[in-house]
C-alpha positions in Angstrom: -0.5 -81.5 -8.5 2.8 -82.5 -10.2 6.6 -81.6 -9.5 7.2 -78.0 -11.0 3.3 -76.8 -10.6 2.9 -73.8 -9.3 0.0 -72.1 -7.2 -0.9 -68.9 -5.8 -4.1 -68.3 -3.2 -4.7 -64.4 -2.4 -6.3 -63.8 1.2 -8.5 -60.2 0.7 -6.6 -59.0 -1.3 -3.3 -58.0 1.2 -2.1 -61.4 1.8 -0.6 -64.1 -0.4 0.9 -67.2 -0.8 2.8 -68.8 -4.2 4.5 -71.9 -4.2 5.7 -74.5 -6.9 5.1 -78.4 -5.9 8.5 -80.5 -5.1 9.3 -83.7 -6.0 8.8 -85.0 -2.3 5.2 -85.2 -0.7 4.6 -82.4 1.8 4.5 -85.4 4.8 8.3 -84.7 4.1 8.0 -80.7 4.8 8.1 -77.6 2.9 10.5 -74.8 2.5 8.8 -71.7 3.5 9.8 -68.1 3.0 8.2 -65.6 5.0 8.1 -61.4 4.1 6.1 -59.0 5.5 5.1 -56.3 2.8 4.0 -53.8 5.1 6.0 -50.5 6.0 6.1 -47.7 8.3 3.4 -44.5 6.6 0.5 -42.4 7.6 -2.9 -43.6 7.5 -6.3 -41.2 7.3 -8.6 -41.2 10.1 -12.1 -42.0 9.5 -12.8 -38.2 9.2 -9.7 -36.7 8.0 -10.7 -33.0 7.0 -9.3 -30.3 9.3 -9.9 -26.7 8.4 -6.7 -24.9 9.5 -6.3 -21.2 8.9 -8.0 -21.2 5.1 -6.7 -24.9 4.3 -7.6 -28.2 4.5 -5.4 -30.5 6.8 -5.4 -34.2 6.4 -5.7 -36.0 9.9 -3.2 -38.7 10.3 -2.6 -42.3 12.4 1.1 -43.5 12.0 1.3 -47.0 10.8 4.5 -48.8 12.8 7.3 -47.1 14.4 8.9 -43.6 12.3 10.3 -41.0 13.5 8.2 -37.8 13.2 11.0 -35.1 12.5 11.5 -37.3 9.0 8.1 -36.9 7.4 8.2 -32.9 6.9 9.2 -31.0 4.5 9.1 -33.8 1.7 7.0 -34.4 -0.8 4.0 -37.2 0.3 1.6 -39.1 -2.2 -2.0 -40.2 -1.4 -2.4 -44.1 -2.3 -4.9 -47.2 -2.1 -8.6 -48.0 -1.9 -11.9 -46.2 -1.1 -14.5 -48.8 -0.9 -18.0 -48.3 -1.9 -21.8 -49.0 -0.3 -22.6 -50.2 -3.7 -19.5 -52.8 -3.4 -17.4 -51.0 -5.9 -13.9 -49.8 -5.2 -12.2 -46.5 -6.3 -8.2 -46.3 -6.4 -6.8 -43.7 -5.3 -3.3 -42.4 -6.7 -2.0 -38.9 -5.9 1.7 -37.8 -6.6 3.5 -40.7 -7.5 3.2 -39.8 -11.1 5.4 -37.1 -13.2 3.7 -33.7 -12.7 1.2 -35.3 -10.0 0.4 -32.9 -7.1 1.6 -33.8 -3.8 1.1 -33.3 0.0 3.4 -31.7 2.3 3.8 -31.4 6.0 4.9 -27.8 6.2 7.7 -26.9 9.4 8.4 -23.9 10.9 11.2 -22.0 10.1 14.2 -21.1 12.4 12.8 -17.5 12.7 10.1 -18.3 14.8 10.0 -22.0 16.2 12.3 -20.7 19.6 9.6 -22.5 22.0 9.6 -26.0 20.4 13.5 -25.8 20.4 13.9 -27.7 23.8 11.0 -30.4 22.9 13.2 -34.1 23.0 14.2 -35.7 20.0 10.9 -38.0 19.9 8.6 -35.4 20.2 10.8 -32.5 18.0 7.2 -33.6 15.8 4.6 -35.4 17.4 2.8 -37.8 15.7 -0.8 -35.3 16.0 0.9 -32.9 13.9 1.8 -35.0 10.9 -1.2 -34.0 8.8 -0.3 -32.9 5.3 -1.7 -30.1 3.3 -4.3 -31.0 0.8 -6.4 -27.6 0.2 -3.8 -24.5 0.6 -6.5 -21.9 -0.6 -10.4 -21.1 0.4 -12.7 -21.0 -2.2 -12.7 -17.5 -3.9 -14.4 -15.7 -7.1 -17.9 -16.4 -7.9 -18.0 -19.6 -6.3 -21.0 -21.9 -5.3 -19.1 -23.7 -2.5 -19.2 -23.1 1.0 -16.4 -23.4 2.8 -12.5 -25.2 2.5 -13.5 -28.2 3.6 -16.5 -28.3 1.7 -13.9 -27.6 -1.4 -11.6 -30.5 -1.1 -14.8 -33.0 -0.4 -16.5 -31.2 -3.8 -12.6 -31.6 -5.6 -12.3 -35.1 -4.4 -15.9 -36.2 -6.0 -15.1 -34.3 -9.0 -11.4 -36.1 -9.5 -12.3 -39.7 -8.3 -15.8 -40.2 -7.0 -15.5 -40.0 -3.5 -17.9 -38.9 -1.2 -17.2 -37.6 2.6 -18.6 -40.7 3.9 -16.5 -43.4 2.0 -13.3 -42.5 4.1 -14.8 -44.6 6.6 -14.6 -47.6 4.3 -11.1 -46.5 2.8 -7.4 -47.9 3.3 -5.5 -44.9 2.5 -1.9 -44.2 2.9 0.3 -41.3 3.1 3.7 -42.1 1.8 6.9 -40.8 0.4 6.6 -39.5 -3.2 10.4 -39.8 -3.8 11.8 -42.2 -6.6 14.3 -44.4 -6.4 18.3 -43.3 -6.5 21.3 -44.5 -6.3 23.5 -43.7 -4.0 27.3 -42.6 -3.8 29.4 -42.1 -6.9 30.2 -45.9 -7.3 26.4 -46.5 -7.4 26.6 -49.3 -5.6 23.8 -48.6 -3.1 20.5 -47.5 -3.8 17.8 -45.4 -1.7 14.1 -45.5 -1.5 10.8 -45.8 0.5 9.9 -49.2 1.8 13.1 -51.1 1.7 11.8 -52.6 5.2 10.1 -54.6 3.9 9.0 -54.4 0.5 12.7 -55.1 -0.3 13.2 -59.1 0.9 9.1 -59.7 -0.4 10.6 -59.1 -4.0 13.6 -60.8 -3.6 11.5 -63.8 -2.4 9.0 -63.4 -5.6 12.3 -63.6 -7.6 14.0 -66.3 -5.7 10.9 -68.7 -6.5 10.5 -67.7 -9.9 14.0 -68.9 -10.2 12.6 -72.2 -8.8 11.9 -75.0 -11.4 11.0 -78.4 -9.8 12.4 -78.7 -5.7 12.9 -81.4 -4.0 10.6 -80.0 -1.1 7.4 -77.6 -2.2 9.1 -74.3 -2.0 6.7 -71.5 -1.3 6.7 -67.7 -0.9 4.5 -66.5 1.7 3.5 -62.6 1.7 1.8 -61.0 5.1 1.1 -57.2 6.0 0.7 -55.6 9.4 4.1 -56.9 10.6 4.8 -53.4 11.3 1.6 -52.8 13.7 1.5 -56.4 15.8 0.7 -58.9 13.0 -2.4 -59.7 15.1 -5.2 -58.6 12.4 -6.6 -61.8 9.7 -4.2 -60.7 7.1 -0.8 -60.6 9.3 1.2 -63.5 10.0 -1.1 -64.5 12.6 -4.3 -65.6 10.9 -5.4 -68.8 10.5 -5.5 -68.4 6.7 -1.8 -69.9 6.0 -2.9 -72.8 8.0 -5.6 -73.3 5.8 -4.1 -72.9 2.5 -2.1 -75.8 3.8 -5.0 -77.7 4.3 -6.0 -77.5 0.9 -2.7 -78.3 -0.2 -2.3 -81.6 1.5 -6.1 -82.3 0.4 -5.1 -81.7 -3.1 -2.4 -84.1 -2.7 -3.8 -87.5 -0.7 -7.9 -87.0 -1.3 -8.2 -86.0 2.6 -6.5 -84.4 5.5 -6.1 -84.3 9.4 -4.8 -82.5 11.9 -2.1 -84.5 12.6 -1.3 -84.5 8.4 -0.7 -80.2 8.9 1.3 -80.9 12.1 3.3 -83.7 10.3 3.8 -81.2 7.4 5.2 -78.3 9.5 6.9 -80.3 11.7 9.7 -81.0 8.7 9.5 -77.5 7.6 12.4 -75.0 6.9 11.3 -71.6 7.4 12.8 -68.6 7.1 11.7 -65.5 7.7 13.2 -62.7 5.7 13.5 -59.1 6.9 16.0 -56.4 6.9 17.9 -55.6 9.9 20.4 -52.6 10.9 23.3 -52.3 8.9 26.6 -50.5 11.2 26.2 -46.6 10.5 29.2 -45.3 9.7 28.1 -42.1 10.9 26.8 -43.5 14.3 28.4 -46.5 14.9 28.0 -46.9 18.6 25.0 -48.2 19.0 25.6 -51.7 17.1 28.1 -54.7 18.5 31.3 -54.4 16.8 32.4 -57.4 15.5 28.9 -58.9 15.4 26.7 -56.5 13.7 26.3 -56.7 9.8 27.8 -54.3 7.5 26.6 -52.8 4.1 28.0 -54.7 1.2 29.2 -58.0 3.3 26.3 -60.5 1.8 22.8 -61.6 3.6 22.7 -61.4 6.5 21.7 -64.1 9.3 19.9 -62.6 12.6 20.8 -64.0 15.7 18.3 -62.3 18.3 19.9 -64.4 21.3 18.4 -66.9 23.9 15.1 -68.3 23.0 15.0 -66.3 19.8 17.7 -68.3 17.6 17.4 -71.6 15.5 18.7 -74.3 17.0 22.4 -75.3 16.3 21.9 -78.3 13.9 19.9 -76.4 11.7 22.5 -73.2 11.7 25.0 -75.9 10.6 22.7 -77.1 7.6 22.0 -73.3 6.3 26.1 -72.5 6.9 26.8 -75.6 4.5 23.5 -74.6 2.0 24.7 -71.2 1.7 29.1 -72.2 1.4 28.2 -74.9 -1.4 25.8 -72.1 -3.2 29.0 -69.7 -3.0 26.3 -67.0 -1.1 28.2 -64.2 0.5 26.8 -64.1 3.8 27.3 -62.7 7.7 25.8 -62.8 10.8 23.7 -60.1 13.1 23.5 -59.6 17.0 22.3 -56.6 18.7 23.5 -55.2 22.2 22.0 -55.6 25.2 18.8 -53.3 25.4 19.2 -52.7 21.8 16.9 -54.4 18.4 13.9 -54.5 16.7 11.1 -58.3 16.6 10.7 -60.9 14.3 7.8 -62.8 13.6 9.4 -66.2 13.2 7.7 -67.1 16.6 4.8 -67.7 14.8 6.3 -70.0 12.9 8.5 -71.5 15.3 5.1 -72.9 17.6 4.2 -74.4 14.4 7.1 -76.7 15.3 8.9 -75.4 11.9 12.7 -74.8 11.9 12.9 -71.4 12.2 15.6 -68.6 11.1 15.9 -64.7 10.5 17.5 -63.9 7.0 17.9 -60.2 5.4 20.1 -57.4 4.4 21.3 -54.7 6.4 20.1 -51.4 6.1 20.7 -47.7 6.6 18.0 -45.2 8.0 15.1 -47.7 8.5 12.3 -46.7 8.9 13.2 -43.1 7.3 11.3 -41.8 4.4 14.0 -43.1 2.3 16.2 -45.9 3.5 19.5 -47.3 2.0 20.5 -51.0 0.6 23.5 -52.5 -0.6 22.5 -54.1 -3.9 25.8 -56.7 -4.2 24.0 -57.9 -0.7 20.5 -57.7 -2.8 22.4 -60.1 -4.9 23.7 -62.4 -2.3 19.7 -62.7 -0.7 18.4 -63.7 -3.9 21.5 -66.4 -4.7 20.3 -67.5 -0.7 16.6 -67.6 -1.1 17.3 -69.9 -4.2 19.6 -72.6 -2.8 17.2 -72.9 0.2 
């Protein structure tokens, strides 16, 4: 490999890594970019057909942490693989296009939902009722099928090929069928599904395009599951990454050891890049005045607190990256009870230098959630001069 190559490896499909080769050998350290790609939905269960009053449910597992009360009465697509005995795969794409179909999680109306009014705010829709409508109507006229259920199975094979029994080899997800908008009359926000964290994976895709021939290999690393625990072999926790490395270093000397990857890591900037909270201005209360991030004020630095933070040389080096790049930028701290995780750990006890970059954000996690794109703007400018 020579200065200004560039690479990509693709773990099964869900996981990948790009990077473009520096100047320096990677005995002297990388600079690593970490996003997780991976955001809050509804997933199928293995047998997802419920017959409910002459229609035909889907049954639902939540995928990370939403709030129930946000996922009805809005329109839902259907999206990903079904995999096949015979090895082949069938993709799956339902209301995302103009004039598509789409699912909906019907509520009840005011008239007649007076014994659910005094559930808690958590439970006002519990995560065993989020199950969309696929069939609304039995089968009627002069039909051959038997049965709703036995309807959406024969529509589904018709449409796409599926048969009951591939659900069990299928990664489905339910998700918000809305399309981008901007928001506010000066446009300068913009609202849509997956901004956590679909939002800093792109920036990071950009950032390294931008990237010509580094000093240090510069790499964009992409991981799923952050939202569920990380802990399958395509989250941030497989060994995967570690062997990509590998390769890498092999590529560049003709052999590698142990203590070659821990060399390499050990003079690695890292950071990994997620949104974080931006200040309501609604609800304000629950974020630290004075120290939590606001919309529109540049990329933002997380600061989680003890045991969670980089250490204070290498805050200084990213404070005088960032001022010589001109990068609009603050800093975020939550109070006490109060924040979401991070997966830099993982990083961090590879002996990396660690940090927490992103953008703040309103309504995570929600259906549609809200981003500054002047701070879009600033992340990208960041991800570039580190």
């Amino acid at each position: 490999p020579s200065p200004g190559d560039r690479y990509y490896a693709v773990n099964r499909d869900r996981t990948m890594v790009l990077w473009v080769v520096g100047q320096k050998p990677l005995s002297e350290g990388m600079r690593l970019i970490n996003s997780h790609s991976d955001s809050p939905r509804l997933e199928l269960k293995p047998h997802p057909f419920n017959e409910r009053s002459g229609t035909v449910t889907l049954d639902t597992v939540v995928h990370g942490g939403v709030k129930g009360y946000h996922w009805v009465n809005i329109p839902l697509a259907l999206t990903g693989r079904v995999d096949k005995k015979d090895g082949g795969t069938v993709w799956l794409e339902m209301g995302l296009k103009e004039n598509d179909p789409v699912l909906f999680i019907p509520d009840l109306a005011p008239h007649v939902d007076r014994d659910l009014r005094d559930r808690p705010r958590s439970d006002a829709i519990k995560r065993e009722e989020l199950d969309p409508l696929l069939i609304t109507t039995p089968p009627h006229g002069e039909s051959e099928i038997d049965g709703v259920v036995a309807q959406a199975e024969h529509m589904l094979r018709e449409q796409y090929g599926i048969e009951p029994d591939d659900w069990m080899s299928a990664d489905i997800q339910v998700v918000p069928a809305a399309a981008p908008v901007d928001v506010g009359i000066d446009r300068a926000a913009f609202a849509a599904y997956g901004l956590d964290d679909r939002l800093t994976g792109i920036i990071n895709l950009y950032a390294l395009d931008d990237v010509k021939s580094p000093s240090h290999t510069a790499m964009a690393y992409l991981v799923t599951d952050e939202e569920v625990g990380s802990s399958w072999n395509v989250g941030v926790a497989s060994e995967w990454f570690r062997m990509v490395v590998s390769e890498m270093i092999r590529a560049e000397k003709g052999s590698v050891t142990e203590l070659d990857i821990m060399t390499c890591f050990s003079h690695t900037d890292m950071i990994t890049a997620d949104t974080t909270t931006a200040t309501n201005p609604i609800w304000p209360e629950p974020q630290a005045k004075g120290n939590a991030s606001m919309m529109h004020h540049g990329l933002v630095i997380k600061l989680y607190g003890p045991g969670r933070n980089a250490n204070s040389e290498f805050m200084a080096r990213l404070r005088n990256l960032l001022d010589g790049a001109d990068v609009p930028w603050q800093t975020h701290s939550y109070k006490a009870g109060y924040g979401g995780g991070t997966i830099s750990r993982y990083f961090s006890a590879m002996n990396m230098e660690v940090t927490d970059w992103g953008i703040g954000i309103w309504s995570m996690h929600a259906p549609l959630e809200v981003a500054s794109k002047a701070d879009l703007w600033s992340l990208w400018k960041g991800f570039i001069a580190f």
